[in-house]
OpenMM code with the backbone's topology and positions (N, CA, C; nanometers):
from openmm import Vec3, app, unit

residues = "UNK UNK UNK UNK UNK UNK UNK UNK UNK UNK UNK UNK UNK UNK UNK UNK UNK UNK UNK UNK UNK UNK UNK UNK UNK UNK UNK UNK UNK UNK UNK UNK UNK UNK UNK UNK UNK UNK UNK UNK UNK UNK UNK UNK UNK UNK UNK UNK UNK UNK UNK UNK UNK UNK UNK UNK UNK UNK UNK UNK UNK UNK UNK UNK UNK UNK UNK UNK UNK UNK UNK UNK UNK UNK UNK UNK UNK UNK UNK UNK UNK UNK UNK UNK UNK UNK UNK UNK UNK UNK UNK UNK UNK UNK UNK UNK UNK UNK UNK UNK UNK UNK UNK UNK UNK UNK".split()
positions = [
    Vec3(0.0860, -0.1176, 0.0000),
    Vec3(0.0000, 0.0000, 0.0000),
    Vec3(0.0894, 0.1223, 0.0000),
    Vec3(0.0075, 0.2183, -0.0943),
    Vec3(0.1325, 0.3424, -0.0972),
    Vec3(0.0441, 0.4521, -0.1238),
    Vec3(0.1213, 0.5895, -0.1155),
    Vec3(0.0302, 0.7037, -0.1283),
    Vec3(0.1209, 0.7229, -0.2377),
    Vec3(-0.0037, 0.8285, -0.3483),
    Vec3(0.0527, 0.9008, -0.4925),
    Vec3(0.1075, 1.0229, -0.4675),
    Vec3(0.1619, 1.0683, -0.5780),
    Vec3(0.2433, 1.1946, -0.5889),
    Vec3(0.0920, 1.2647, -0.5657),
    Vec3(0.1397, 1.3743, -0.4667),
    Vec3(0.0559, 1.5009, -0.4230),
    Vec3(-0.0325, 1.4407, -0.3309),
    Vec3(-0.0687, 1.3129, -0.3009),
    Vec3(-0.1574, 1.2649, -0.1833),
    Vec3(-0.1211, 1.3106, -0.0532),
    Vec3(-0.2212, 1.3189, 0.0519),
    Vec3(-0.1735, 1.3626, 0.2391),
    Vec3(-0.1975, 1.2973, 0.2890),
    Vec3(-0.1193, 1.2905, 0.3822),
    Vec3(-0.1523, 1.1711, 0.4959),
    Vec3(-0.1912, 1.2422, 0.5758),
    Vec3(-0.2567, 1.2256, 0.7020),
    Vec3(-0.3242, 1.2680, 0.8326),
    Vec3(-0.2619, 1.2155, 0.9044),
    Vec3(-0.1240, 1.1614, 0.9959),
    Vec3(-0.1264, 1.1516, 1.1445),
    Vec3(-0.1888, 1.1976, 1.2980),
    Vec3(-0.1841, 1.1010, 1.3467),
    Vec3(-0.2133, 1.1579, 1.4907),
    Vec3(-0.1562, 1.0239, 1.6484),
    Vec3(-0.1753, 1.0821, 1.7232),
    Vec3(-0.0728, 1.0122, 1.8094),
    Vec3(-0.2335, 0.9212, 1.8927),
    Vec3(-0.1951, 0.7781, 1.9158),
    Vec3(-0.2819, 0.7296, 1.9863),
    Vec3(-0.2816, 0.7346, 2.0759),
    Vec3(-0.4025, 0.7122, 2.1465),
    Vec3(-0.4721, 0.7710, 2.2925),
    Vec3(-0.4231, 0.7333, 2.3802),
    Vec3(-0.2904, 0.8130, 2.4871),
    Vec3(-0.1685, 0.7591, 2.6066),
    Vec3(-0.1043, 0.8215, 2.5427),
    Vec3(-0.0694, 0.8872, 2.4354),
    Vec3(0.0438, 0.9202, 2.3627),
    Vec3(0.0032, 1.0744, 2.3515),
    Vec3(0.1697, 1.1481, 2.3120),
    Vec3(0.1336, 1.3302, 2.3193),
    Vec3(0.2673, 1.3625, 2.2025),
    Vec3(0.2152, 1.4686, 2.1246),
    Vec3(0.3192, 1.5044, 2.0465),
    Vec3(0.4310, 1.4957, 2.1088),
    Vec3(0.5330, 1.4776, 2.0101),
    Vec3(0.6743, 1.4698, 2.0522),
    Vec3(0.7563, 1.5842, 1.9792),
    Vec3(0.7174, 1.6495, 1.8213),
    Vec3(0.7577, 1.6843, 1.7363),
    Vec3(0.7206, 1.6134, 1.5941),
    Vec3(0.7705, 1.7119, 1.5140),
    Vec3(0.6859, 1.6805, 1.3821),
    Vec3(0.5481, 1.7115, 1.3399),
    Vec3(0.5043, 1.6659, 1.2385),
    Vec3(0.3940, 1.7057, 1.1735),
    Vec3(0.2658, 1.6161, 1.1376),
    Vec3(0.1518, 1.6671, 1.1524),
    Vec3(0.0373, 1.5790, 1.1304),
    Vec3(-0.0145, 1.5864, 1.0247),
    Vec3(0.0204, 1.7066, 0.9260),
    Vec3(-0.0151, 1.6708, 0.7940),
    Vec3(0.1184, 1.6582, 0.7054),
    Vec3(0.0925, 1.5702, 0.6116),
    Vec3(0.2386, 1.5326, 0.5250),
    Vec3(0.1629, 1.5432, 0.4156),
    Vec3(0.2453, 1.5562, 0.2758),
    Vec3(0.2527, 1.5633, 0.1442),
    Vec3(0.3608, 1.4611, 0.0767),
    Vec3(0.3026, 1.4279, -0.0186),
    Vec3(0.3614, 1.3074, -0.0740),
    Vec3(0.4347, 1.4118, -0.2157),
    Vec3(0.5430, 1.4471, -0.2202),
    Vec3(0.6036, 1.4900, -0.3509),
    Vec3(0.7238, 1.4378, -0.3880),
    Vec3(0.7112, 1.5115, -0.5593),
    Vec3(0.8488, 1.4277, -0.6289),
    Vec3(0.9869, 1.4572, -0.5445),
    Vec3(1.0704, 1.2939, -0.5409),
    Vec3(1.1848, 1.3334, -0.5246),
    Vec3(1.2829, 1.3305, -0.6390),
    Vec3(1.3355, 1.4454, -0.6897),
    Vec3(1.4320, 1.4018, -0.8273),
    Vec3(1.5992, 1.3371, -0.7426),
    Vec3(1.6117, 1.2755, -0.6604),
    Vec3(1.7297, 1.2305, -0.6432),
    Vec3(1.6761, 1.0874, -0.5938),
    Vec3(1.5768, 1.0226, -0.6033),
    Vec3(1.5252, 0.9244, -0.5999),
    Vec3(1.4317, 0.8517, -0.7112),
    Vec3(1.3736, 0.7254, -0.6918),
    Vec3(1.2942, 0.6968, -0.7739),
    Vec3(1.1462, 0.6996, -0.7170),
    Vec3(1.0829, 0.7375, -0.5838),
    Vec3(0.9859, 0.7125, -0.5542),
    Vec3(0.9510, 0.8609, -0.4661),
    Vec3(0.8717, 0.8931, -0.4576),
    Vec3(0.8123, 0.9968, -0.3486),
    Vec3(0.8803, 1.0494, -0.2226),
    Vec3(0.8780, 1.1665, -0.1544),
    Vec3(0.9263, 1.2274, -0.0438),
    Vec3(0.8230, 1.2737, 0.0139),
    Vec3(0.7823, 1.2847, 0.1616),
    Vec3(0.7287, 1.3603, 0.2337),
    Vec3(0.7909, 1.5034, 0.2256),
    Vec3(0.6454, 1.6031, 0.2124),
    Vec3(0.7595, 1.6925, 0.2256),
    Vec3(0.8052, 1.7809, 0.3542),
    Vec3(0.7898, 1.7273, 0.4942),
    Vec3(0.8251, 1.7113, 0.6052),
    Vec3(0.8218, 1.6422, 0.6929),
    Vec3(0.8809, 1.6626, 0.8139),
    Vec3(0.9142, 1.5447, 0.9458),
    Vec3(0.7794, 1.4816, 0.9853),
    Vec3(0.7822, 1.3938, 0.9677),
    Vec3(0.6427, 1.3026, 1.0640),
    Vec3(0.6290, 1.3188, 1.2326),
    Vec3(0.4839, 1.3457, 1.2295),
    Vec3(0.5087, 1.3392, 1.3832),
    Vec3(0.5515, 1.2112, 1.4414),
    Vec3(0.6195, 1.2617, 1.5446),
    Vec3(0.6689, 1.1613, 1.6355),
    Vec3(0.5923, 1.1340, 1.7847),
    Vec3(0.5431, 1.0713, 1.8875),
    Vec3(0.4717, 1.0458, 1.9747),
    Vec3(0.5506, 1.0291, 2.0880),
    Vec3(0.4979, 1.0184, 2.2112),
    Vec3(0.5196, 0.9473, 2.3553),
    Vec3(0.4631, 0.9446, 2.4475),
    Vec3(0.4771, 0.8574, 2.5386),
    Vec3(0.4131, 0.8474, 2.6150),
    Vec3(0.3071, 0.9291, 2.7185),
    Vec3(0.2168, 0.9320, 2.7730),
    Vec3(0.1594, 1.0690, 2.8241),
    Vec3(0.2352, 1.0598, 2.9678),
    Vec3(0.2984, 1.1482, 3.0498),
    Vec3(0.3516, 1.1245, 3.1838),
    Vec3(0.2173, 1.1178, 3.2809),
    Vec3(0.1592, 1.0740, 3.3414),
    Vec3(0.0299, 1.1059, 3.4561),
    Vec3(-0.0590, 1.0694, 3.3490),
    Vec3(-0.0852, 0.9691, 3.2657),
    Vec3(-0.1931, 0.8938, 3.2098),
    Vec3(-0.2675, 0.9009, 3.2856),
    Vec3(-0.2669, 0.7832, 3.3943),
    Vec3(-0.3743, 0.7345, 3.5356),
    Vec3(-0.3183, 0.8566, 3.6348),
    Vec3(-0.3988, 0.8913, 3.7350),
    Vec3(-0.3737, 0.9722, 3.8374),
    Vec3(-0.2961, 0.8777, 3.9305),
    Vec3(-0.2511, 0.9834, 4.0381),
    Vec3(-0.1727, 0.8862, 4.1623),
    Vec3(-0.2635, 0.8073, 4.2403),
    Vec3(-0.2390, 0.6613, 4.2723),
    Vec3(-0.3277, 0.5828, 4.3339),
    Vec3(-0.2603, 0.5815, 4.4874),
    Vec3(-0.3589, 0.5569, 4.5829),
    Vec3(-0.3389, 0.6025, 4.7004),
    Vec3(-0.3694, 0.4418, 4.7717),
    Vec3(-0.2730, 0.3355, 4.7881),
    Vec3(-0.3512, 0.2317, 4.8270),
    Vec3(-0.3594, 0.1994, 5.0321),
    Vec3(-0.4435, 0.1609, 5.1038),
    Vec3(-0.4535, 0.1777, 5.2101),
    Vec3(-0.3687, 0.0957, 5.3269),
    Vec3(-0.3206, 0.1225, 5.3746),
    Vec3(-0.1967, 0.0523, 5.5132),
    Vec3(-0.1262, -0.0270, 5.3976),
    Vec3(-0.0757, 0.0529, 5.2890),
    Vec3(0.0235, -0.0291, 5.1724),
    Vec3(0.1188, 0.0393, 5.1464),
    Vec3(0.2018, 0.0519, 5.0368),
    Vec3(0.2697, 0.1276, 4.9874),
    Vec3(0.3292, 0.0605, 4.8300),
    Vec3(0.3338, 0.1841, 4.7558),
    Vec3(0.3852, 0.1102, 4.6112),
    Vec3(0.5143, 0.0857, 4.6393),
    Vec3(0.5470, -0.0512, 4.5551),
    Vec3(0.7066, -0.0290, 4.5498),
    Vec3(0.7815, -0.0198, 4.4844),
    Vec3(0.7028, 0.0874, 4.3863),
    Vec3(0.7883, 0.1541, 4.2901),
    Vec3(0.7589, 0.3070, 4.2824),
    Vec3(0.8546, 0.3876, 4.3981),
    Vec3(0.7717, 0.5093, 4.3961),
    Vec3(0.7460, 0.5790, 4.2985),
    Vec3(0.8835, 0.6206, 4.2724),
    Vec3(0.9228, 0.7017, 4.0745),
    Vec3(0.8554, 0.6932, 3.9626),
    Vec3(0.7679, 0.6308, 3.9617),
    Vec3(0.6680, 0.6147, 3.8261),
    Vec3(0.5904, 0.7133, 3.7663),
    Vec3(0.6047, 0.6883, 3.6503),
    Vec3(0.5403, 0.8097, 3.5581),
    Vec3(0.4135, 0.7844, 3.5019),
    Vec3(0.3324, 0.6989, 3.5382),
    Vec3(0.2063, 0.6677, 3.5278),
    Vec3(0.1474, 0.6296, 3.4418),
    Vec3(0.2182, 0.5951, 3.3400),
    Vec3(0.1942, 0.6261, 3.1515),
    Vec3(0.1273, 0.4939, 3.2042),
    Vec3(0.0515, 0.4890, 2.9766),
    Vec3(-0.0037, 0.3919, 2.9823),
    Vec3(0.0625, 0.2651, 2.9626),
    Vec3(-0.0083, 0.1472, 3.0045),
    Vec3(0.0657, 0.0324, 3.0527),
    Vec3(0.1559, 0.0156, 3.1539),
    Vec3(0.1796, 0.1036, 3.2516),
    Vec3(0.2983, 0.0930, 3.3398),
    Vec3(0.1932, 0.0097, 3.4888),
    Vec3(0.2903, -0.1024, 3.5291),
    Vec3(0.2312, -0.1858, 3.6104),
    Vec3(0.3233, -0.1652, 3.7461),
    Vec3(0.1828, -0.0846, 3.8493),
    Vec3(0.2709, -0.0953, 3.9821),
    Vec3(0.2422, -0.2092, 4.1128),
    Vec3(0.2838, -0.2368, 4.1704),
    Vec3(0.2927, -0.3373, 4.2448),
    Vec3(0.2869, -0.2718, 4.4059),
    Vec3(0.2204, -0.3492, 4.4704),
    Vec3(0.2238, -0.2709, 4.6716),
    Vec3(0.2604, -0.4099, 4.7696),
    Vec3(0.2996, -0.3107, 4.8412),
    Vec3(0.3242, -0.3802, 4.9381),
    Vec3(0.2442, -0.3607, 5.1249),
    Vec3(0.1776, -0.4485, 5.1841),
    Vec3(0.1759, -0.3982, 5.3185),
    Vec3(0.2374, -0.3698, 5.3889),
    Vec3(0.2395, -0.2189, 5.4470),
    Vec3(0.2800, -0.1548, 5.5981),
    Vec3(0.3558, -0.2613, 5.7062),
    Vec3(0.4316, -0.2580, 5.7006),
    Vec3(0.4530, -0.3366, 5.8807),
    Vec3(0.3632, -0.3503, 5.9533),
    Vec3(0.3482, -0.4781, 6.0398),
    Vec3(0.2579, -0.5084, 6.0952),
    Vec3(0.1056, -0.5132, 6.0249),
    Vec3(0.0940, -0.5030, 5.9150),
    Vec3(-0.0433, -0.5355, 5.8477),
    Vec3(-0.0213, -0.6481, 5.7543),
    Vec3(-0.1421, -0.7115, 5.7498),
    Vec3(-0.1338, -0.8591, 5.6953),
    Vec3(-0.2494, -0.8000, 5.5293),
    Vec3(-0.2129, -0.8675, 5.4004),
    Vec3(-0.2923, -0.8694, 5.3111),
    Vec3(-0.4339, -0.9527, 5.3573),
    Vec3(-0.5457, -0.8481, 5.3102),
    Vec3(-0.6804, -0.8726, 5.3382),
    Vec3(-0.7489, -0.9063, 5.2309),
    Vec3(-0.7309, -0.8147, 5.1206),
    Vec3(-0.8281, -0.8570, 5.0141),
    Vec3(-0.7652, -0.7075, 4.8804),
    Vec3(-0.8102, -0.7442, 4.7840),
    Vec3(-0.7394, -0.6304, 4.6451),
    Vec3(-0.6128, -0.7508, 4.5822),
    Vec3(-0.5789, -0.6310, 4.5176),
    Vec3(-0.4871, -0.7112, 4.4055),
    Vec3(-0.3332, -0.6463, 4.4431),
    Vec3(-0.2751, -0.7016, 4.4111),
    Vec3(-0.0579, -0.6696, 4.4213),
    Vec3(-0.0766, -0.5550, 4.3702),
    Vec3(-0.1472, -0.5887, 4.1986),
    Vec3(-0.0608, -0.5057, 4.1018),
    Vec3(-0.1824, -0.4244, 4.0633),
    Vec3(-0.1007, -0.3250, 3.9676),
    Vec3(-0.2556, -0.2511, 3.9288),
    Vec3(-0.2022, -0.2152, 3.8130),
    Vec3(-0.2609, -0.2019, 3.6351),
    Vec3(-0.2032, -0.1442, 3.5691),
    Vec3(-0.2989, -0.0761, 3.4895),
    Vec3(-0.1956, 0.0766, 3.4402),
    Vec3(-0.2458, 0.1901, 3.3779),
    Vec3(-0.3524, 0.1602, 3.2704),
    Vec3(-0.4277, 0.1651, 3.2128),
    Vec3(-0.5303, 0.1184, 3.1241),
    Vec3(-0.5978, 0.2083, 3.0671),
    Vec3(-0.6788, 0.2100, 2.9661),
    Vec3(-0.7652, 0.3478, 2.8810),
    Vec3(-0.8873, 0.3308, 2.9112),
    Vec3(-0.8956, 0.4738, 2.9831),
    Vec3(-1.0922, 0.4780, 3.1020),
    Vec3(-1.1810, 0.3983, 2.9732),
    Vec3(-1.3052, 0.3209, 3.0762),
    Vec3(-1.4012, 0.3112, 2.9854),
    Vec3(-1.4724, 0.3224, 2.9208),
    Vec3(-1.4461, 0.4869, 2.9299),
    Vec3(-1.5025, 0.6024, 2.9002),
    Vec3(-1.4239, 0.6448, 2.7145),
    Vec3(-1.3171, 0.5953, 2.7344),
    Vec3(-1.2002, 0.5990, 2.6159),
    Vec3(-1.1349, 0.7178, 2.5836),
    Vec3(-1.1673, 0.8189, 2.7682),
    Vec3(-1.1190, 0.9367, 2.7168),
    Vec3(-1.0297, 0.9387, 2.8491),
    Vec3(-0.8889, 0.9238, 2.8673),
    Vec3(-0.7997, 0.9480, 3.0404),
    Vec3(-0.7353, 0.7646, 3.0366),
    Vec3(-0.7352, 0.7836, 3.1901),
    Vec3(-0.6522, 0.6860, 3.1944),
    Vec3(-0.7354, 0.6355, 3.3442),
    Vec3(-0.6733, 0.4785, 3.3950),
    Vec3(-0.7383, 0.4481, 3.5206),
    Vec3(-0.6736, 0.3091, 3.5516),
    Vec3(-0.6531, 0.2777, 3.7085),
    Vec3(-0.6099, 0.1413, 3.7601),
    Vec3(-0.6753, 0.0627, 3.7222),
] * unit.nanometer
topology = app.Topology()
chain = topology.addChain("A")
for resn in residues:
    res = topology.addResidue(resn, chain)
    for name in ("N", "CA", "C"):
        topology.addAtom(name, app.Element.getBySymbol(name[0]), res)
């Protein structure tokens, strides 16, 4: 599959993801030092969103991974407090796209 001379492409960054640089509309033109087509600029580039999911607050626990940047897919793990015994919930929790399909959520 290919685009023609003078065709555009539309980019855009998927949902967890934030411009990085580059461009969302491209042009397909002649290259005379080639045999096939040139954009005629940089493609956007993407990354990760930092604070996808908000900070989760889990109770007589603690994450044990404090440093995390929350993006999507990032899987954190807890641990119980001293002297508290696991009751009920899950270890891990990971970043995911609301069901809403708009943010982020454990």
């Amino acid at each position: 599959l290919g685009f023609g001379y003078s065709s555009v492409a539309t980019l855009r960054c998927r949902v967890g993801y934030e411009k990085l640089g580059g461009y969302e509309e491209l042009q397909c033109l002649y290259d005379p030092h080639g045999d096939r087509g040139a954009w005629n600029l940089e493609p956007l580039r993407c990354g990760l969103v930092r604070h996808f999911c908000g900070p989760i607050h889990p109770i007589n626990a603690t994450i044990e991974q404090p440093l995390m940047k929350y993006t999507l897919d990032e899987v954190i793990s807890f641990r119980c407090h001293r002297g508290f015994e696991y009751l009920r919930g899950d270890f891990e929790a990971r970043c995911e796209l609301a069901d809403s399909g708009f943010g982020g959520q454990w």
